[in-house]
N, CA and C atoms as an extended XYZ file, in Angstrom:
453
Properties=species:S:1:pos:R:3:atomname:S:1:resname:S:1:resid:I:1 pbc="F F F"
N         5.106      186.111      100.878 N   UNK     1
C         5.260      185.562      102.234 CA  UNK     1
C         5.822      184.147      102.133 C   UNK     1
N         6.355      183.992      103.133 N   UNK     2
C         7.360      182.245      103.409 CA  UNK     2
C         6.119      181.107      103.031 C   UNK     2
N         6.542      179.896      103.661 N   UNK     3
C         5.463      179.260      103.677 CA  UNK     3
C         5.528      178.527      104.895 C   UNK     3
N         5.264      179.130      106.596 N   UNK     4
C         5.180      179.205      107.169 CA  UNK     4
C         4.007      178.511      107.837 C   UNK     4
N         3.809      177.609      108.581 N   UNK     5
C         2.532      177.408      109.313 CA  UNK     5
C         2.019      177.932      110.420 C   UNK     5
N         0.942      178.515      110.260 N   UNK     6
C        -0.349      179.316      111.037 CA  UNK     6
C        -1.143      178.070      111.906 C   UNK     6
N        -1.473      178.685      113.223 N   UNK     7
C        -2.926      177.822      114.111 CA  UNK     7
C        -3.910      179.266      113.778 C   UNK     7
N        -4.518      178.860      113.674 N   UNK     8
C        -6.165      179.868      114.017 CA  UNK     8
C        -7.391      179.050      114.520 C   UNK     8
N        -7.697      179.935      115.566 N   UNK     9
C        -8.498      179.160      116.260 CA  UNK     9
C       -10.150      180.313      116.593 C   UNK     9
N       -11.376      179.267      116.594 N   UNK    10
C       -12.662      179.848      116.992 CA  UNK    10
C       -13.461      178.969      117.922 C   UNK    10
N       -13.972      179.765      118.424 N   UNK    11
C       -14.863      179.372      119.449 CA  UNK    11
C       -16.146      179.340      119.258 C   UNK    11
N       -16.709      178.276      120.005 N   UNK    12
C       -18.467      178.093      120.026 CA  UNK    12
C       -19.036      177.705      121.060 C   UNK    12
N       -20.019      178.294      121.012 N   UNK    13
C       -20.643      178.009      122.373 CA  UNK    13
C       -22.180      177.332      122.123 C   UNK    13
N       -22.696      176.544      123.047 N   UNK    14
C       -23.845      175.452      122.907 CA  UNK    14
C       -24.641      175.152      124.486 C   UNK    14
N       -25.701      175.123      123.990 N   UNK    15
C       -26.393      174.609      125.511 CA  UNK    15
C       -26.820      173.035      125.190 C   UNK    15
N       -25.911      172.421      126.065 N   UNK    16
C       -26.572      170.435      126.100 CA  UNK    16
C       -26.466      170.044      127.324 C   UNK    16
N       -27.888      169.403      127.334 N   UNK    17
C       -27.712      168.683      128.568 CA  UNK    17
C       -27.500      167.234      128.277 C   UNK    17
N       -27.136      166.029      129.169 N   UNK    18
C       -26.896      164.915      129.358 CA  UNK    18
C       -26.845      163.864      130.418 C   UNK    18
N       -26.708      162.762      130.232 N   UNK    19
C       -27.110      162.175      131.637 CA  UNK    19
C       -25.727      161.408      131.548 C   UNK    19
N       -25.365      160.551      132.746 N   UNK    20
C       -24.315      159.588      132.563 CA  UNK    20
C       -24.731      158.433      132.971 C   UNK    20
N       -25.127      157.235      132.465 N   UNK    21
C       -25.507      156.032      132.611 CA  UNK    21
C       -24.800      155.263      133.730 C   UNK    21
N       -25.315      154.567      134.484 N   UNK    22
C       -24.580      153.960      136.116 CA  UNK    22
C       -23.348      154.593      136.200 C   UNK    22
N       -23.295      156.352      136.184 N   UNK    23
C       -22.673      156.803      137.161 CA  UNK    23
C       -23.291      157.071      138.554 C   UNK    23
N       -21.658      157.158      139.372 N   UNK    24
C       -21.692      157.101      141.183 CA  UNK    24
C       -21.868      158.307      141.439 C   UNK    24
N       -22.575      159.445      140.557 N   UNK    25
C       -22.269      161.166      141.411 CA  UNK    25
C       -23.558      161.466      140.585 C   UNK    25
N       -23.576      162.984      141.238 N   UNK    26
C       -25.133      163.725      140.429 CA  UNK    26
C       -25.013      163.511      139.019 C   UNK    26
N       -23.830      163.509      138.358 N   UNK    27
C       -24.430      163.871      136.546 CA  UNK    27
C       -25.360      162.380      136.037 C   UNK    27
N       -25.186      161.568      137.142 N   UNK    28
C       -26.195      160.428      136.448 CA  UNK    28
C       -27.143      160.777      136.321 C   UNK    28
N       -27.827      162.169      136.842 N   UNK    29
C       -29.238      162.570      136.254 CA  UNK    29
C       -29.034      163.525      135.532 C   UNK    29
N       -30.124      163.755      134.577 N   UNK    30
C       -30.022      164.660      133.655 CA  UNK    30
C       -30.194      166.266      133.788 C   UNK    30
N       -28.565      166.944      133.525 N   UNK    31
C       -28.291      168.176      133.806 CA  UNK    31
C       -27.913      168.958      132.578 C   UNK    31
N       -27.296      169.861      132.538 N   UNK    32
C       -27.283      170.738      131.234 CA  UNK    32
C       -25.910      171.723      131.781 C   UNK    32
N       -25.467      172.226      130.223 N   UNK    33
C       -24.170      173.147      130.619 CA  UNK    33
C       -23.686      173.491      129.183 C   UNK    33
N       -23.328      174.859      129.711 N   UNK    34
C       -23.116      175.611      128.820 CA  UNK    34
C       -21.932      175.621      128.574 C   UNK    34
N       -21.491      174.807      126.980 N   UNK    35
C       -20.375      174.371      126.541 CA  UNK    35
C       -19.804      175.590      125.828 C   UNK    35
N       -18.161      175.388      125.565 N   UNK    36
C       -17.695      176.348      125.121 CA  UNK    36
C       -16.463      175.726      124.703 C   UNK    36
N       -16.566      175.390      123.177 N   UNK    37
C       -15.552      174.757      122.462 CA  UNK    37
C       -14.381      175.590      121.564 C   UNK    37
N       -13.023      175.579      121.809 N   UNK    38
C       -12.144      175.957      120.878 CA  UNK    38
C       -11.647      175.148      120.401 C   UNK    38
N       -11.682      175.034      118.785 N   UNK    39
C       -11.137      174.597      117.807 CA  UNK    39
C        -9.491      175.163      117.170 C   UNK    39
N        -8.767      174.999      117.115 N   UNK    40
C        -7.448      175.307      116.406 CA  UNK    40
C        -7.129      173.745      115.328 C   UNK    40
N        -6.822      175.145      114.514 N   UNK    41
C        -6.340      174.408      112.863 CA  UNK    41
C        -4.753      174.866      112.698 C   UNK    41
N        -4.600      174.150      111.925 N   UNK    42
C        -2.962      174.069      111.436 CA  UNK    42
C        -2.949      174.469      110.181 C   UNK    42
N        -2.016      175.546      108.999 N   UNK    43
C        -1.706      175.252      107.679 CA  UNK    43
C        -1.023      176.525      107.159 C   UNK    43
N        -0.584      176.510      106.389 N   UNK    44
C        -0.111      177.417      105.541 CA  UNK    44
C        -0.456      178.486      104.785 C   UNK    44
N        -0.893      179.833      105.252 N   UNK    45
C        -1.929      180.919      104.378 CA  UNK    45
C        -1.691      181.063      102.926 C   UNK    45
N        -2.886      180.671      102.246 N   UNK    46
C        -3.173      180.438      100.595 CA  UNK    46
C        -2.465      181.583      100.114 C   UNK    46
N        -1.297      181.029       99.229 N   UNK    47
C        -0.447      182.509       98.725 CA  UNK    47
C        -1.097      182.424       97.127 C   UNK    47
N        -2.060      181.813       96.721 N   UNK    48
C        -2.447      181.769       95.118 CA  UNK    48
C        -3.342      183.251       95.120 C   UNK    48
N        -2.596      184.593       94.473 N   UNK    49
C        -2.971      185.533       94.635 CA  UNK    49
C        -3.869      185.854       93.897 C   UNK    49
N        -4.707      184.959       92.582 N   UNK    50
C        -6.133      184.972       91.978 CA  UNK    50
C        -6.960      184.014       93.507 C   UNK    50
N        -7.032      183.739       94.659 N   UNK    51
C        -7.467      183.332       95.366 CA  UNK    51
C        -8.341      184.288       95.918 C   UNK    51
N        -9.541      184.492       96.372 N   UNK    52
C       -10.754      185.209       97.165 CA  UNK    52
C        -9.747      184.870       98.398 C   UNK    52
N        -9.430      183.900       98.964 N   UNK    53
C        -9.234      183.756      100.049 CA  UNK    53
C        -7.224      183.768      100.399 C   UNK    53
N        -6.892      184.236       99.567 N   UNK    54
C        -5.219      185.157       99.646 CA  UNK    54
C        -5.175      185.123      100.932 C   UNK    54
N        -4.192      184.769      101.468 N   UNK    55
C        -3.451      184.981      102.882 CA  UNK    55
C        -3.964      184.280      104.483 C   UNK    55
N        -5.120      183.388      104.083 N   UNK    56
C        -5.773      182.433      104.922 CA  UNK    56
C        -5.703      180.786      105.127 C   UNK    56
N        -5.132      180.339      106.226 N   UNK    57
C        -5.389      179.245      106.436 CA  UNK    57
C        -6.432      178.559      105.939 C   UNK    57
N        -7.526      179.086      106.635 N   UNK    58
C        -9.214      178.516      106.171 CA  UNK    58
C        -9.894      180.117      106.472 C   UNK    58
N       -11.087      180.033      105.513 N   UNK    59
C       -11.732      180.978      106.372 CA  UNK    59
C       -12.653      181.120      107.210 C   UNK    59
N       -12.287      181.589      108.119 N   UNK    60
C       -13.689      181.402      109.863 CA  UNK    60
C       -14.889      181.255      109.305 C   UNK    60
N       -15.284      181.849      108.187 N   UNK    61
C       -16.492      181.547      107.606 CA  UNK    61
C       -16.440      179.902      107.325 C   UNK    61
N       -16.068      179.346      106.975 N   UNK    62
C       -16.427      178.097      106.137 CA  UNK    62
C       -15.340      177.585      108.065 C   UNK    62
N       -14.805      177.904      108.326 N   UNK    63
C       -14.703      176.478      109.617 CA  UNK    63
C       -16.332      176.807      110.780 C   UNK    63
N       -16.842      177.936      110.288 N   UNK    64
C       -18.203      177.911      111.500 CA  UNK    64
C       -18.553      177.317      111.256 C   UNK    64
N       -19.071      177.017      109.770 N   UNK    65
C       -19.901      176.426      108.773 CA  UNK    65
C       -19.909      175.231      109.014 C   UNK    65
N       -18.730      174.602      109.445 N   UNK    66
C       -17.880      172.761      109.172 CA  UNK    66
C       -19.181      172.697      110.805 C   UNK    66
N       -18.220      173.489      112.035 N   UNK    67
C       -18.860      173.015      112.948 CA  UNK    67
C       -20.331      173.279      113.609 C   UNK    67
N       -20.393      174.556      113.288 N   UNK    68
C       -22.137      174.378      112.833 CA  UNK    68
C       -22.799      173.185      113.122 C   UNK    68
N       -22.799      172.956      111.515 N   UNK    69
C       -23.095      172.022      111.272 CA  UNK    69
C       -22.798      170.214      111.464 C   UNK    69
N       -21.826      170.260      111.605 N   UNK    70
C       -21.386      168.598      112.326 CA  UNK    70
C       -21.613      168.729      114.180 C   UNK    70
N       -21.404      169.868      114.875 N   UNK    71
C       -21.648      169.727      116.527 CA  UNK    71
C       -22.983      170.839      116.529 C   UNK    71
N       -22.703      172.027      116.648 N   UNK    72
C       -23.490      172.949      117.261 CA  UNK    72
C       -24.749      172.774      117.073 C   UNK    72
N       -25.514      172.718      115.749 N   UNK    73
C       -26.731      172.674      115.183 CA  UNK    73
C       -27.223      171.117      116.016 C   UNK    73
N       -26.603      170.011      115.519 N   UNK    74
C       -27.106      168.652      116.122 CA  UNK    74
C       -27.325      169.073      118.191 C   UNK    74
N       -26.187      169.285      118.578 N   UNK    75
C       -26.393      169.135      119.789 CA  UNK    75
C       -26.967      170.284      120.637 C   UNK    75
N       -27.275      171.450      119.967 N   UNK    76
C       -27.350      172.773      120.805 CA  UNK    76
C       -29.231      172.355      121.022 C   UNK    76
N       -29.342      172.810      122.745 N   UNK    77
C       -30.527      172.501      123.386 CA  UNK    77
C       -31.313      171.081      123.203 C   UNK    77
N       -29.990      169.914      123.202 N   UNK    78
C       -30.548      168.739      122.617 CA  UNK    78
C       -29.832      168.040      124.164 C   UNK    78
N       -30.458      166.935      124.430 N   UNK    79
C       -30.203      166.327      125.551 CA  UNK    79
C       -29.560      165.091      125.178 C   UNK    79
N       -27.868      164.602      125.643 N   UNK    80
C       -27.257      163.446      125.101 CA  UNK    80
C       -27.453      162.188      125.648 C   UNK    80
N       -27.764      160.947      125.057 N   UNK    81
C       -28.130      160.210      126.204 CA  UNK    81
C       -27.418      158.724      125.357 C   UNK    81
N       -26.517      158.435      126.056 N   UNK    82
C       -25.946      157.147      125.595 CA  UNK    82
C       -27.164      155.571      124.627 C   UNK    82
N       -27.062      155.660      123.640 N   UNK    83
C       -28.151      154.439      123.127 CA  UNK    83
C       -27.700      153.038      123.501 C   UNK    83
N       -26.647      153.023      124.108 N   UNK    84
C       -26.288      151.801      124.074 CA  UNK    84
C       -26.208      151.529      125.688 C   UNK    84
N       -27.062      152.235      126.607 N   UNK    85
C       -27.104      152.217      128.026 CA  UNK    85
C       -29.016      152.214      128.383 C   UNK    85
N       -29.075      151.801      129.572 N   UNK    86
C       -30.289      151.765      129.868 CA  UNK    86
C       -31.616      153.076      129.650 C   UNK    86
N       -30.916      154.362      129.126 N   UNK    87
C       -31.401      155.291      129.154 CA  UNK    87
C       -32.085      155.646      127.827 C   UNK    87
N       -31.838      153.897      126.528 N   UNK    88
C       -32.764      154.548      125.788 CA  UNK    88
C       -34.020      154.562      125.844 C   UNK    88
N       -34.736      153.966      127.041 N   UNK    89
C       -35.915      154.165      127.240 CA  UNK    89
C       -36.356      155.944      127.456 C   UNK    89
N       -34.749      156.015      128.523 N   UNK    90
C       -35.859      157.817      128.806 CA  UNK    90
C       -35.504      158.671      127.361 C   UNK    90
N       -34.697      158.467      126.667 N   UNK    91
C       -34.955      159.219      125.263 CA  UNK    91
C       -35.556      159.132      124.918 C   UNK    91
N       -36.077      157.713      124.708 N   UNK    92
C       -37.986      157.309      123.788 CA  UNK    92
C       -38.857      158.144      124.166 C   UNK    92
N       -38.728      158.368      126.082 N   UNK    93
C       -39.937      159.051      126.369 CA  UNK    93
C       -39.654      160.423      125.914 C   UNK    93
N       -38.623      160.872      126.097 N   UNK    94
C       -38.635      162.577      126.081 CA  UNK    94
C       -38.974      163.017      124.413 C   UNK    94
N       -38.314      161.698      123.427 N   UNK    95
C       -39.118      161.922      122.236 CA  UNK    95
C       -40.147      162.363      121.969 C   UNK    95
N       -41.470      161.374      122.484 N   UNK    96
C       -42.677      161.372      122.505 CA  UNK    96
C       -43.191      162.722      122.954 C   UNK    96
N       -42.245      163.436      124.146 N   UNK    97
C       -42.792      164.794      124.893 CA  UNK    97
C       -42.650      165.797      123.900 C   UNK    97
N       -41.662      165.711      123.095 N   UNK    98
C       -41.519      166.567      122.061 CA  UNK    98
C       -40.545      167.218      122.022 C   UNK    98
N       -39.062      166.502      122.985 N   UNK    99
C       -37.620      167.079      123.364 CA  UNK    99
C       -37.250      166.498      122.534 C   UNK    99
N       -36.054      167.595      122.088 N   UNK   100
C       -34.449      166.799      121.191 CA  UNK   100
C       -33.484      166.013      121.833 C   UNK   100
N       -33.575      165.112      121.666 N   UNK   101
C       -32.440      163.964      121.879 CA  UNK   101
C       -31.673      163.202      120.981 C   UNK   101
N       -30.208      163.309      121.418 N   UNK   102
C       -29.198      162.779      120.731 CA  UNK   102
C       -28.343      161.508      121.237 C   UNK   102
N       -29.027      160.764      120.547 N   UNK   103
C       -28.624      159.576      120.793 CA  UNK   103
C       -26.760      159.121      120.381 C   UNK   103
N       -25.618      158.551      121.686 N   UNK   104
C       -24.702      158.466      121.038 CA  UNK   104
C       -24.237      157.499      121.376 C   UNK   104
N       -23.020      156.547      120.457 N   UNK   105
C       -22.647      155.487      120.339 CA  UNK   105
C       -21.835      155.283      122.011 C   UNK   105
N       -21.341      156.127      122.736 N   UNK   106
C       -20.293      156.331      123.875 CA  UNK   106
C       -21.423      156.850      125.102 C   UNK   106
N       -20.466      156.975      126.201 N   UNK   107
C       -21.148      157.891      127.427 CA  UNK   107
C       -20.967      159.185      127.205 C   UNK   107
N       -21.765      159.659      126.793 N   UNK   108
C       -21.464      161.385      126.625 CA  UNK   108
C       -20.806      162.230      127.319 C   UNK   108
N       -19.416      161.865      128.119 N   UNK   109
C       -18.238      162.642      128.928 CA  UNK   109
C       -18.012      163.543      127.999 C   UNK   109
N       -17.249      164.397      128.488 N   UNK   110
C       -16.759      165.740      127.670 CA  UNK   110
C       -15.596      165.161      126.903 C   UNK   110
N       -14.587      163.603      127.444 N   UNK   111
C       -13.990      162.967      126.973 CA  UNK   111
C       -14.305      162.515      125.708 C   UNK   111
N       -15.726      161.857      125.771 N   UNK   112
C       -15.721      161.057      124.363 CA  UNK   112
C       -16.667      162.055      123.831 C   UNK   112
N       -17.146      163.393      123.775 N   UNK   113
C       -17.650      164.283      123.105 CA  UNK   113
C       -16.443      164.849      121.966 C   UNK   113
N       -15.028      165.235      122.907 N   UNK   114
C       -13.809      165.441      122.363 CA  UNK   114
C       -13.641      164.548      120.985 C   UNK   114
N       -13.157      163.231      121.413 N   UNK   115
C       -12.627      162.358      119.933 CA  UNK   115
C       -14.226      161.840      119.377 C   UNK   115
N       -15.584      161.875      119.447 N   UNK   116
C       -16.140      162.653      118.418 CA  UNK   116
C       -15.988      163.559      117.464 C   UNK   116
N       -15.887      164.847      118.512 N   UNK   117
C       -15.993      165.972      117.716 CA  UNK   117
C       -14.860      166.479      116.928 C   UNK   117
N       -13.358      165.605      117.118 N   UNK   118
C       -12.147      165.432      116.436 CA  UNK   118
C       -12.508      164.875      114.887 C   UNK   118
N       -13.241      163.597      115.155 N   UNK   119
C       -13.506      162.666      113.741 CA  UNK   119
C       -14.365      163.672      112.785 C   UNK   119
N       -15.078      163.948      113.562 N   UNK   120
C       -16.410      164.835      112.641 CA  UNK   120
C       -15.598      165.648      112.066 C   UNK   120
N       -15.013      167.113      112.717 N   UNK   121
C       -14.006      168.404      112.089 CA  UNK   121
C       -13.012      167.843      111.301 C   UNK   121
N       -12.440      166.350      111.609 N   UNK   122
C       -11.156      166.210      110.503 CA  UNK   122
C       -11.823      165.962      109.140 C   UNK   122
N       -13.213      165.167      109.049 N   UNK   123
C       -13.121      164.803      107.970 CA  UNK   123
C       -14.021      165.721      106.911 C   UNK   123
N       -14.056      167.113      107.655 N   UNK   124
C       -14.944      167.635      106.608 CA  UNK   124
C       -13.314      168.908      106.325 C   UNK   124
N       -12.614      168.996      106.387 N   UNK   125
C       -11.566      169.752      106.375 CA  UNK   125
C       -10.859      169.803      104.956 C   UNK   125
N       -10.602      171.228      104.763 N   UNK   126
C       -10.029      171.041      103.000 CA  UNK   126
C        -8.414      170.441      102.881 C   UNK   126
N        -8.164      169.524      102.276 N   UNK   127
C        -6.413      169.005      101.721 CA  UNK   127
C        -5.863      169.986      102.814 C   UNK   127
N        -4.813      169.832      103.557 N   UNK   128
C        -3.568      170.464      103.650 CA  UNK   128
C        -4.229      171.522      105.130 C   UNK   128
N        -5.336      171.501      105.351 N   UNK   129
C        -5.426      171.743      106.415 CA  UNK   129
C        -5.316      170.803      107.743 C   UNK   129
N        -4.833      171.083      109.289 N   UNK   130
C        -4.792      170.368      109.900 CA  UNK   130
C        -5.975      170.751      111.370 C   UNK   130
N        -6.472      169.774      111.994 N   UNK   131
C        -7.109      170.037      113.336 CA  UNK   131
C        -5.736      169.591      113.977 C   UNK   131
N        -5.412      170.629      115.261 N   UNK   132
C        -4.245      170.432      115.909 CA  UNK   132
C        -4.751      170.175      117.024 C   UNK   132
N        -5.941      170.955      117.673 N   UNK   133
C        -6.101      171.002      118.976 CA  UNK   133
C        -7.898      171.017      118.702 C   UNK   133
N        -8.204      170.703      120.320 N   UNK   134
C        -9.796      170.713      120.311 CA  UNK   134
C        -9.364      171.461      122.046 C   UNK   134
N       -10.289      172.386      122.318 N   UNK   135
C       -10.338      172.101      123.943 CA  UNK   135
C       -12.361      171.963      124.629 C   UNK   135
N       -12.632      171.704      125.129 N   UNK   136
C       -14.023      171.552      125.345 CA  UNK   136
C       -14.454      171.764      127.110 C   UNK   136
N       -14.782      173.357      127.094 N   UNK   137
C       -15.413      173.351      128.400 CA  UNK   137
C       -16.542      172.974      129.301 C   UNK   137
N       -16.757      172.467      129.849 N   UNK   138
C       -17.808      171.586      130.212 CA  UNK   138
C       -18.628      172.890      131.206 C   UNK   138
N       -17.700      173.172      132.100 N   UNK   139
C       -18.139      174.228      133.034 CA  UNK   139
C       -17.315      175.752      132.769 C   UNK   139
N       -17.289      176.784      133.779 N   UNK   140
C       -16.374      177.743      133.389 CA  UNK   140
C       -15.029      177.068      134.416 C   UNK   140
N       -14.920      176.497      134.764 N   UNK   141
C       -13.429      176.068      135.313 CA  UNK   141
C       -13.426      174.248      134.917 C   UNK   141
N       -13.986      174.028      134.173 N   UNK   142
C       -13.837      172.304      133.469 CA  UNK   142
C       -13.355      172.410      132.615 C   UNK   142
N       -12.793      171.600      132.044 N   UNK   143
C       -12.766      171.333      130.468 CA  UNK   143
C       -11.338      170.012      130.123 C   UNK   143
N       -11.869      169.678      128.922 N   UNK   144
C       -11.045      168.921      128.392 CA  UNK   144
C       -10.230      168.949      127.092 C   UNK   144
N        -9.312      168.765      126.952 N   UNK   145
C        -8.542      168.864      125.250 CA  UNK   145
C        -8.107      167.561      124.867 C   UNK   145
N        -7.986      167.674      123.447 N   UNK   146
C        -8.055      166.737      122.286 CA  UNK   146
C        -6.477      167.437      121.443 C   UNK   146
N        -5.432      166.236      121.415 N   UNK   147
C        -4.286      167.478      120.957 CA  UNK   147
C        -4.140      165.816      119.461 C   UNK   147
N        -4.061      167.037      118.606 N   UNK   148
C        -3.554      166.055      117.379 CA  UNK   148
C        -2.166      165.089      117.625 C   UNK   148
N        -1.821      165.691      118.267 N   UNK   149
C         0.285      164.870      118.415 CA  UNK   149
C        -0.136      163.733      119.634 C   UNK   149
N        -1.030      163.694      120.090 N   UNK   150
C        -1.389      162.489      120.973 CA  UNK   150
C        -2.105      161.444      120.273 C   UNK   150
N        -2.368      161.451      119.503 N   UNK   151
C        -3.783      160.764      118.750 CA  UNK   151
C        -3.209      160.738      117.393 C   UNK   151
């Protein structure tokens, strides 16, 4: 085969809720939503034919694995709450209640969830693979994208 570049892309889905710190509308209180993230990668399918993995960009196995573990696992049924806004008091408390909370450097928009969850996936990524695209649904008619050629 040529050496052609491939996107392949997977999806994940997560339950988080979050609040938005001195916002002017309802999400300033703490609500929840069922996210639904597609990832697309960029690269060239491994032509080294002693390779397990012959004819693959990456394999879906090891990119679940990446995000798993860097988004899904951290944030799934975990409540986001900006640390650097007045709300780390109500994280302290919901600590104490015995809720997961994820404390983050930004306002937890689906915006800055995006170039998060860009930094995290690029840097666990093998040589020569690329993150091209992110898209991140907030609702079933929301969502936001993250495109590599902008950034």
């Amino acid at each position: 085969m040529s050496h052609q570049k491939i996107r392949i892309t997977k999806i994940f889905t997560f339950e988080t809720a979050h609040a938005l710190f001195g916002y002017d509308g309802k999400c300033k209180n703490v609500h929840g939503h069922s996210y639904k993230l597609y990832v697309t990668l960029r690269g060239t399918p491994i032509c080294d034919k002693n390779s397990e993995k012959l004819g693959m960009v990456i394999d879906f196995g090891d990119l679940k694995e990446i995000v798993k573990r860097e988004i899904v696992d951290p944030l799934d049924h975990a409540v986001l709450l900006n640390k650097n806004s007045g709300h780390i008091s109500l994280g302290e408390t919901l600590i104490k209640e015995g809720h997961k909370v994820v404390f983050t450097e930004y306002q937890p928009t689906c915006e800055n969830m995006l170039i998060d969850f860009a930094t995290k996936i690029k840097s666990q990524l093998p040589e020569k693979v690329e993150l091209v695209h992110l898209k991140l649904y907030e609702t079933e008619n929301s969502y936001g994208e993250w495109l590599a050629e902008e950034n």
